[in-house]
N, C-alpha and C positions, 0 to 999 in steps of 0.2 A: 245231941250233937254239941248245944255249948257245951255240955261236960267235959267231952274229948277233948277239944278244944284248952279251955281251963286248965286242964290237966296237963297238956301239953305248954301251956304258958304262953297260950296267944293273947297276946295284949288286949283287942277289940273281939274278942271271943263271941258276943249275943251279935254286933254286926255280921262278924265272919260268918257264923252258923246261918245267919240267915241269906247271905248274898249264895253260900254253900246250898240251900235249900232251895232259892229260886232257881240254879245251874241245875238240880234233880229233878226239879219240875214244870221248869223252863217256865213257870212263872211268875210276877212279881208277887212280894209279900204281900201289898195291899189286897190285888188278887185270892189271896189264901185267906188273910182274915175276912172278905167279905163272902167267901165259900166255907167258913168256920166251921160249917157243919156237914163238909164232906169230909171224909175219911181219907188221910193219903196211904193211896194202895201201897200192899208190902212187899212190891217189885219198888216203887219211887223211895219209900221207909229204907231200903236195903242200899240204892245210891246213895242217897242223901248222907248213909253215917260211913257211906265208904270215899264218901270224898273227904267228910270230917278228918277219918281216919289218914287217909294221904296226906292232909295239910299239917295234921300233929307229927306226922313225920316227917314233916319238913319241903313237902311241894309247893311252891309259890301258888299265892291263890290264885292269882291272875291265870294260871296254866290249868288250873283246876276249872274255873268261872267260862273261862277259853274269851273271857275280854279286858281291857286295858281303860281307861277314861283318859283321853287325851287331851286337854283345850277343850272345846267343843265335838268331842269326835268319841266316840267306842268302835275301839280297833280290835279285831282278834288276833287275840295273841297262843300260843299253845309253847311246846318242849323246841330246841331248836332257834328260837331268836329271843332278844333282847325285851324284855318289858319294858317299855317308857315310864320315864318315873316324872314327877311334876317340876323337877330342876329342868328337865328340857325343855316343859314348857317355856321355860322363859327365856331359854335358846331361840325359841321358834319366835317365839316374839320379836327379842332383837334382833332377828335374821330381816322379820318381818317389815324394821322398822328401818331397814338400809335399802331394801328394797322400793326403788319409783315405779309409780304406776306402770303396768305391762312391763315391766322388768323380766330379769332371766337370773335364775337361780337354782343352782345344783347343789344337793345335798348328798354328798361322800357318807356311803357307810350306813345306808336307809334305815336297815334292820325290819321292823314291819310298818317302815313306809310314816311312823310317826309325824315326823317333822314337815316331809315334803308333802305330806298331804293335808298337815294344818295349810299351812302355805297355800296350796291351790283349792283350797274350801275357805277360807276366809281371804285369798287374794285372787279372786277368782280372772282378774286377766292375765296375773304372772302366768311365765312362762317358767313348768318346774320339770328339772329332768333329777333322778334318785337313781344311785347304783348301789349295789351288793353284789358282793364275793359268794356270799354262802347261799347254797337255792333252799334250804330250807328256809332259813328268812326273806329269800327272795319271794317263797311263794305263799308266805304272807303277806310282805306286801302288794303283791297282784291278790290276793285275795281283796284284800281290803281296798285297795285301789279300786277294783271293779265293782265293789258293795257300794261307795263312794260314788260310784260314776267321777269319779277326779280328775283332772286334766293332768294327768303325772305321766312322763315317758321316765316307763324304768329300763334300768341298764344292766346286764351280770355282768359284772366285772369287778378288779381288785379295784378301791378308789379310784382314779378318775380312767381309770381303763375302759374303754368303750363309749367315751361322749366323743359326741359328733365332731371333727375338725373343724367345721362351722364357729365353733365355742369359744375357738380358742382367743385371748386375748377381748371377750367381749360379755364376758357374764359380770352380772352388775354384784351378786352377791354367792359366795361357798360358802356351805355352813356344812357342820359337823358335829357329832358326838361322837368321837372314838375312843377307843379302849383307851384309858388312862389310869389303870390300878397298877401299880409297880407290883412285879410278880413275886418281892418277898411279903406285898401286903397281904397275902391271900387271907389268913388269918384273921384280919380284920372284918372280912364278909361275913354277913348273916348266911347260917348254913344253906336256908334255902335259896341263896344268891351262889353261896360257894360251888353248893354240889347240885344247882339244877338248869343254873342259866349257862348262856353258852363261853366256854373260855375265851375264845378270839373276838367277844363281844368286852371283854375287860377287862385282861390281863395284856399290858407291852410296855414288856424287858424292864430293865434295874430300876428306872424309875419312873416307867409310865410313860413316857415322851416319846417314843420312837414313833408311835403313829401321827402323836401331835405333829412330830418334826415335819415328817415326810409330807404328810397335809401343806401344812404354812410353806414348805420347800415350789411342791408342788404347784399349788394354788396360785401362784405367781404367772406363770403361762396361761392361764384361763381367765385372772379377773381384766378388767378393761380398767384404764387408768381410770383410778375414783372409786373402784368397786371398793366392797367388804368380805373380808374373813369372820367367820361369826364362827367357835368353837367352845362347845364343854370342855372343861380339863376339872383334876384334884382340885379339893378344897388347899390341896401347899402346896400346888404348883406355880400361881401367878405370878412371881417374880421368875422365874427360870423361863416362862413361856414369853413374857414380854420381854426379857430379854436375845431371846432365841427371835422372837419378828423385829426388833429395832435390827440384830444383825443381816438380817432377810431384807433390809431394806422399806420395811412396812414403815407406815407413820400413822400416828393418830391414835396411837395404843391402849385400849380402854378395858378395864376391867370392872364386871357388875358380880353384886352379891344374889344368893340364890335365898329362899325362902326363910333359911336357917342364918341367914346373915354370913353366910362362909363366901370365898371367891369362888365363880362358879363360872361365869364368865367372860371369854376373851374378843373382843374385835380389835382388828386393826384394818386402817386403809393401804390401798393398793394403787401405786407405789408410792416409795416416801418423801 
């Protein structure tokens, strides 16, 4: 299996093979070296180098493993939605960290339920509502949501289509990851980001901003004076997005770096 792997020019090729091997055996590695001396049957042998074989091809492992590590959480992930990557995490965090106790907090654009259910698993008296457009990501996150037992009301809807009237004017915090890859960057993607995750999870318009926009436009009816905007964007969008919320009327305009030291995140207060 590393071989394929190797040959294929996976970076981390002996981890990959082996997280690949637990997914065929559905057990942990520790597990197998302390049964060393069973044999894996050559119905498990024939998985095991056919998922190799998918991932040298270019299938994200995570859709292969069918889980994600999120914060403290493994989320099932599969074809169809959005993989969480560890930049979010620290979306979720800032989101976390504008949020008061028993707060209320809706997350635009869930995908598999990532963000809003770190949220109600380590805020467990917030109040979290998470919508999605697309039902195949949607019903990941009701998957995952119900494996969770998580206090999350999900919603199918385009961004904030389908929250409750209730809301409006009185959420203390919106947060978001939306598609911000400007659509001549495709190119830029790892293949198996290009050709296996979902387009309308990354790709909007000439420069990535059209969903930003409509978010910050948006979100202005829902938060309560004082609330927070908490948004992913590009690593070279931060001035164009803080400029786009000082026009919105936002104030308190903060931008945080992500793991790699790039601009990764945007908050601003509601209103300015």
């Amino acid at each position: 299996m590393r071989g394929i792997l190797e040959e294929a020019g996976i970076d981390n090729a002996t981890r990959e093979a082996e997280w690949l091997l637990e997914a065929a055996t559905s057990k942990q590695t520790s597990e197998m070296i302390a049964a060393s001396d069973q044999e894996i049957s050559e119905m498990t042998a024939h998985r095991a180098l056919k998922l190799a074989s998918r991932r040298a091809a270019g299938e994200p492992l995570q859709y292969l493993t069918g889980v994600a590590g999120f914060r403290y959480l493994q989320l099932k992930v599969g074809p169809g939605v959005f993989i969480p990557r560890p930049e979010t995490e620290l979306v979720a965090a800032r989101a976390m960290s504008r949020l008061p106790d028993g707060g209320s907090l809706a997350d635009i654009g869930t995908g598999s339920g990532a963000i809003a259910l770190a949220v109600a698993t380590e805020r467990p008296h917030a109040r979290v509502w998470a919508t999605e457009r697309s039902p195949i990501a949607m019903e990941w996150a009701r998957r995952n949501r119900d494996e969770l037992d998580a206090a999350v009301t999900l919603i199918r809807g385009n961004l904030f289509e389908g929250l409750p009237a209730e809301l409006e004017g009185a959420l203390d915090v919106v947060v978001s990851n939306p598609p911000y890859v400007a659509d001549a960057d495709a190119h830029l993607l790892g293949e198996d980001v290009r050709d296996h995750e979902p387009h309308e999870a990354l790709f909007a318009g000439l420069e990535g901003l059209l969903l930003v926009e409509v978010i910050a436009s948006e979100a202005r009816r829902w938060l309560r004076d004082g609330g927070w905007l908490v948004m992913e964007i590009g690593y070279d969008q931060a001035n164009k997005v803080a400029d786009l919320l000082a026009r919105l009327d936002y104030s308190d305009v903060d931008v945080s770096q992500d793991l790699a030291h790039k601009d990764r995140i945007v908050e601003a207060r509601w209103p300015g």
